[in-house]
C-alpha positions in Angstrom: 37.3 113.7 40.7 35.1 112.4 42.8 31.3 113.9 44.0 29.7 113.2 47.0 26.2 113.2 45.9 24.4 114.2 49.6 26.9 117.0 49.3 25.8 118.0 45.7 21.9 117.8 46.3 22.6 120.0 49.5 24.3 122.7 46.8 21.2 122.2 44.8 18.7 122.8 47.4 20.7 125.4 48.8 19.0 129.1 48.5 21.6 130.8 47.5 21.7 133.5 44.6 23.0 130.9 42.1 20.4 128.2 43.9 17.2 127.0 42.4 14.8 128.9 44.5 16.2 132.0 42.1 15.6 130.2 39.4 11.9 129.4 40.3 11.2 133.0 41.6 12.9 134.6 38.1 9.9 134.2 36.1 6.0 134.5 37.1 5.8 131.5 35.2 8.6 129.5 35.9 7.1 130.3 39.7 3.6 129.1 37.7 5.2 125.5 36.8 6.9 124.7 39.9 3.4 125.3 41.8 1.6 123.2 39.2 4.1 120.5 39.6 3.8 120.6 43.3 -0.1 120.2 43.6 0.2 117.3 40.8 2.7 116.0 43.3 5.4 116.1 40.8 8.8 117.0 40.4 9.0 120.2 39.2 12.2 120.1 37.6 10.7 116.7 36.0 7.9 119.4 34.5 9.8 122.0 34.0 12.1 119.6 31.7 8.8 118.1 29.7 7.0 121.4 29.5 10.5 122.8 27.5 10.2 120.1 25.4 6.7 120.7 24.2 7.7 124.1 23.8 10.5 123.8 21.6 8.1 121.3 19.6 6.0 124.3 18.6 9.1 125.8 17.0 9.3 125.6 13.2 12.7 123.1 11.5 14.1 126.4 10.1 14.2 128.0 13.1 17.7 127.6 13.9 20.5 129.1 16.2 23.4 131.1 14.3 26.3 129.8 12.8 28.3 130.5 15.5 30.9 127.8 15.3 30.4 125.4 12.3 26.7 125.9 10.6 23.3 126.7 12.3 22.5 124.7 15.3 19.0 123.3 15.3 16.7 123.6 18.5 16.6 120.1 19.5 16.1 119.0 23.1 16.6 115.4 24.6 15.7 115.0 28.0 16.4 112.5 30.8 13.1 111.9 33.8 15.4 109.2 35.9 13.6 107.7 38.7 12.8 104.0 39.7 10.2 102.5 38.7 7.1 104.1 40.5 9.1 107.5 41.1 6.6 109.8 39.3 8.3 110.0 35.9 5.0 109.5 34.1 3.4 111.6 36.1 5.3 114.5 35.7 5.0 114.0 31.6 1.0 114.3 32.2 1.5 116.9 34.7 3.5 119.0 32.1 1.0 118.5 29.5 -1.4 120.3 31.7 0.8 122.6 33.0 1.5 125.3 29.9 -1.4 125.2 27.3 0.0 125.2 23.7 -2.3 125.6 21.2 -0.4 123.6 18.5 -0.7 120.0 18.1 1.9 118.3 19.2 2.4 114.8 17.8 3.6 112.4 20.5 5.0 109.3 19.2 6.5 105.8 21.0 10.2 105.3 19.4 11.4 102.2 17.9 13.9 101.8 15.1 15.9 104.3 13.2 14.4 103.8 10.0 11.1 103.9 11.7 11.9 107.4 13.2 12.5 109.0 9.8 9.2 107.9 8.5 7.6 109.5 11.5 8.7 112.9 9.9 8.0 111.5 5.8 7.2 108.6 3.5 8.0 107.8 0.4 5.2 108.1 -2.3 4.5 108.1 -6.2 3.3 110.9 -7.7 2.2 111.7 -11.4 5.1 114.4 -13.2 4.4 114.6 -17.4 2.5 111.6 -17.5 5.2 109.6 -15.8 5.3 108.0 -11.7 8.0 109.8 -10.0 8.9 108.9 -6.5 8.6 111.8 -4.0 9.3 112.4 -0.4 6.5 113.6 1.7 6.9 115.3 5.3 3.8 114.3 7.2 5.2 115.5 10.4 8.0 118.4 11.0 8.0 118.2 14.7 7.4 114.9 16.8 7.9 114.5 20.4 9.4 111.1 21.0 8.7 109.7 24.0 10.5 106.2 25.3 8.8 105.7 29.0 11.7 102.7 30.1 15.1 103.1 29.3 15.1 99.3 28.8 13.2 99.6 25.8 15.8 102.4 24.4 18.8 100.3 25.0 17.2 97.3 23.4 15.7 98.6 20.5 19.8 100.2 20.4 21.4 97.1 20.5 19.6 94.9 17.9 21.5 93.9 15.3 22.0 96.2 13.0 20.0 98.9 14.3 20.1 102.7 13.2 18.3 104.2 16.1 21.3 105.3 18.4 22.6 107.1 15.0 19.7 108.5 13.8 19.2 109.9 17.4 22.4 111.3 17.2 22.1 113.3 14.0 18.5 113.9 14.9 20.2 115.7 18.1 22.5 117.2 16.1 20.6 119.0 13.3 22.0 116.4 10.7 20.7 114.7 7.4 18.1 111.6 8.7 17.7 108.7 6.9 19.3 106.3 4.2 19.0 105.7 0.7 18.1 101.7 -0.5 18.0 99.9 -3.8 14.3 99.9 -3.4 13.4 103.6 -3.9 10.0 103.5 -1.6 12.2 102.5 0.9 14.6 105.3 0.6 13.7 108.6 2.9 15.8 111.3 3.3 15.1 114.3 5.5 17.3 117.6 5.0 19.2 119.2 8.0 16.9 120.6 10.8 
């Protein structure tokens, strides 16, 4: 099936009931963000899109949807800002941050490699049980917003040889176990589902 794409983005900016001008004017502040956007001379769909992720960051790891089909679905949100170069993208990310105030620190983080996204949430650290050193897993973070500002970088980071990152994304996405176990047991982090 093919789209014609000047046909689809005339659906889109139609004003119809199931257009996005009813989406805009359902909520004061949905109606709030898209004005923000606008005077920032963003997208506001680019805004609206960052300011749900920095929402959903304030939500605790145990906070999950029910176990509707499978197990609990965790609350996860990867989302796209395509453009060219120059096309606001970045903008829109600052424009979101000003956009909604949440109180809650929010770490934002550049990502790189798989293993280096688990350690993000927890190291790996020696701790004193009985007299004895005992390795133990510490969460440092238990919500990070990842944030890759050229695709290029995600599909090259991706591709090197034998990199985790595109799996670890995955299962991040999904709600899964994150991380791997090594010979070396500072090395080995393991984060629990959600």
């Amino acid at each position: 099936m093919s789209v014609d794409l000047f046909e689809l983005e005339a659906d889109m900016n139609a004003d119809t009931p199931d257009g996005p001008e009813q989406l805009w004017s359902a909520r004061p502040h949905l109606g709030a963000i898209h004005d923000f956007a606008r005077a920032r001379l963003a997208s506001p769909w680019a805004v609206l899109g960052t300011v749900m992720l920095r929402a959903l960051a304030t939500v605790p790891p145990n906070v999950t949807l029910p176990p509707l089909v499978g197990g609990r679905a965790s609350l996860n949100l990867f989302t796209a800002l395509v453009g060219a170069s120059g096309s606001g993208k970045g903008a829109a990310m600052r424009a979101a941050a000003d956009a909604v105030t949440i109180v809650q620190r929010i770490p934002v983080m550049p990502l790189g490699s798989g293993e280096g996204l688990v350690r993000a949430y927890a190291i790996r650290e020696t701790e004193e049980v009985d007299g004895e050193r005992v390795p133990v897993t510490r969460m440092v973070n238990t919500t990070i917003l990842f944030e890759v500002s050229e695709v290029d970088h995600l599909g090259a980071q991706g591709q090197r040889t034998g990199s985790t990152l595109m799996p670890q994304l995955r299962s991040a996405y999904s709600g899964e176990q994150l991380g791997s176990t090594y010979a070396a047991t500072e090395k080995s982090v393991v984060l629990q589902p959600h």
